[in-house]
N, C-alpha and C positions, 0 to 999 in steps of 0.2 A: 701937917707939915710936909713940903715938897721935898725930894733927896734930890742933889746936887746929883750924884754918879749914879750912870743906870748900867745895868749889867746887861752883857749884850751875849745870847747864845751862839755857838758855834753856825749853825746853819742860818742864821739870821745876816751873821758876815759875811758869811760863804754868796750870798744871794746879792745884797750892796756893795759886794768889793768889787772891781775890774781893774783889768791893769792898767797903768797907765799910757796915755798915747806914745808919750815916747819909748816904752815897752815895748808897744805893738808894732815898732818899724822897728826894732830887731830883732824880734822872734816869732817863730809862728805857732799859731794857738790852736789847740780845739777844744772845741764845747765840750764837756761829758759830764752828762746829769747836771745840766746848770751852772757847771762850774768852769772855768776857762784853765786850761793850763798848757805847761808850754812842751811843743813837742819836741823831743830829744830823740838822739842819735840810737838809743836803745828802741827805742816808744815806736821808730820808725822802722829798724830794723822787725822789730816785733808785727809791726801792720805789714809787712813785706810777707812775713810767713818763716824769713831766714833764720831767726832762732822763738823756742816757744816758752813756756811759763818758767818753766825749770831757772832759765838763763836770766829771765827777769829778775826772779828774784833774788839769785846769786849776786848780782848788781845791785842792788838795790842792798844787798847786806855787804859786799865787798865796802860799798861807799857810804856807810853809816859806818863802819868798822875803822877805816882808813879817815874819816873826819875824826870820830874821835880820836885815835892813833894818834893823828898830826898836831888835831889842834883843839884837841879837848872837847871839843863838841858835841852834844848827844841831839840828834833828831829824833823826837818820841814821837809816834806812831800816835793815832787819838784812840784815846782808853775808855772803855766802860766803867773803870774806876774799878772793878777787881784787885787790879792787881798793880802796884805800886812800889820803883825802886828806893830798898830804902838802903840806908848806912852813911857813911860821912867819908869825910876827904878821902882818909884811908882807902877804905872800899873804893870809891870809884878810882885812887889812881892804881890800884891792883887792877882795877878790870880795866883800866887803860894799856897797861903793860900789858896783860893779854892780847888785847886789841890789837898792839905793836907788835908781839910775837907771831897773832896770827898773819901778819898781815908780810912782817919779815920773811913768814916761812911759804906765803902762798909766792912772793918772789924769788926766793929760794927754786921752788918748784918751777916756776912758770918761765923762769930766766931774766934778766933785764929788760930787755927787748919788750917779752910779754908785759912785764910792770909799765913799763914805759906806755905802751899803747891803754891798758887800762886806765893808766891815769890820766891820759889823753881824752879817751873816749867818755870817763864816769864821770874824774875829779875836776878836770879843766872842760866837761861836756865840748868837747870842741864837734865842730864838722866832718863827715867823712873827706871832702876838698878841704879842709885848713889841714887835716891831720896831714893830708897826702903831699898837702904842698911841703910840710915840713920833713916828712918820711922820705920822700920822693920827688926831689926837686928836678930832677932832668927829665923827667918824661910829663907824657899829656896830662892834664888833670884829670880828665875821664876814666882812663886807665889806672891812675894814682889812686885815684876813689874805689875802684873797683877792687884793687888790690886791696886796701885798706878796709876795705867792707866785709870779705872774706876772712880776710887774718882775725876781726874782730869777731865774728860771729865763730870760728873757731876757739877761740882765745874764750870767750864765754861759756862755750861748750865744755872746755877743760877745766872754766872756773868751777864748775857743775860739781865735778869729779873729783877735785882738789879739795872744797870743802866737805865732801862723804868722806874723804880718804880722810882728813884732820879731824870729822868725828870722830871717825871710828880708833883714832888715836889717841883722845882725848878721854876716853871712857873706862 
């Protein structure tokens, strides 16, 4: 007897998906290990040399942190199957209110300003030029860019710091 549904492994999609054309005239992509994805404001920063591992992944945890926070969302990571979050409503909207504490108090820390640009740069992935036109609308765009490219690659540097400092608070 034939099965209707076939189960499709991870790497198997990974190799038949592409993005779609109209994708590909608003972002730009690179290849890595077969896979295409799209390059951001950080990804770039990082191929520049301007900030290193550390910052990445501070970003990459500020903006899983802050989606769930805002909007319930969890982005799980892909699992060997070890290790599995369990519990129910409860649990997770406790570790959502974490989420929002922590994310209250890295503002707290970093000022408006700082939050502002974070979520410019992580949660709205914008542009170094979109951020500037909005940051910095009377001067050149080039300048704008630059300025904004700086404060940001700082601004991650302190995110660095701010999360060791809420460990070691937290313990």
């Amino acid at each position: 007897m034939r099965t209707l549904i076939r189960e499709v492994l991870p790497r198997e999609e990974s190799v038949n998906m592409r993005p779609t054309l109209e994708r590909l005239q608003h972002h730009e992509f690179q290849d890595r290990n077969g896979v295409a994805r799209v390059v951001n404001t950080v990804q770039s920063m990082y191929d520049a040399g301007d900030i290193g591992d550390d910052e990445v992944s501070v970003a990459d945890r500020w903006y899983r942190e802050y989606l769930f926070a805002t909007l319930g969302v969890v982005e799980e990571r892909p699992s060997d199957g070890r290790f599995r979050e369990k519990g129910d409503v409860h649990t997770w909207m406790m570790g959502r209110g974490k989420c929002s504490a922590r994310i209250s108090e890295i503002r707290e820390m970093l000022g408006l300003c700082g939050h502002v640009r974070l979520e410019m740069l992580l949660a709205r992935e914008m542009s170094f030029s979109a951020m500037a036109r909005q940051l910095y609308p009377g001067i050149s765009e080039g300048r704008g860019r630059m300025k904004v490219s700086a404060q940001c690659a700082l601004l991650l540097e302190q995110l660095v710091h701010v999360y060791k400092n809420i460990k070691k608070n937290y313990r």
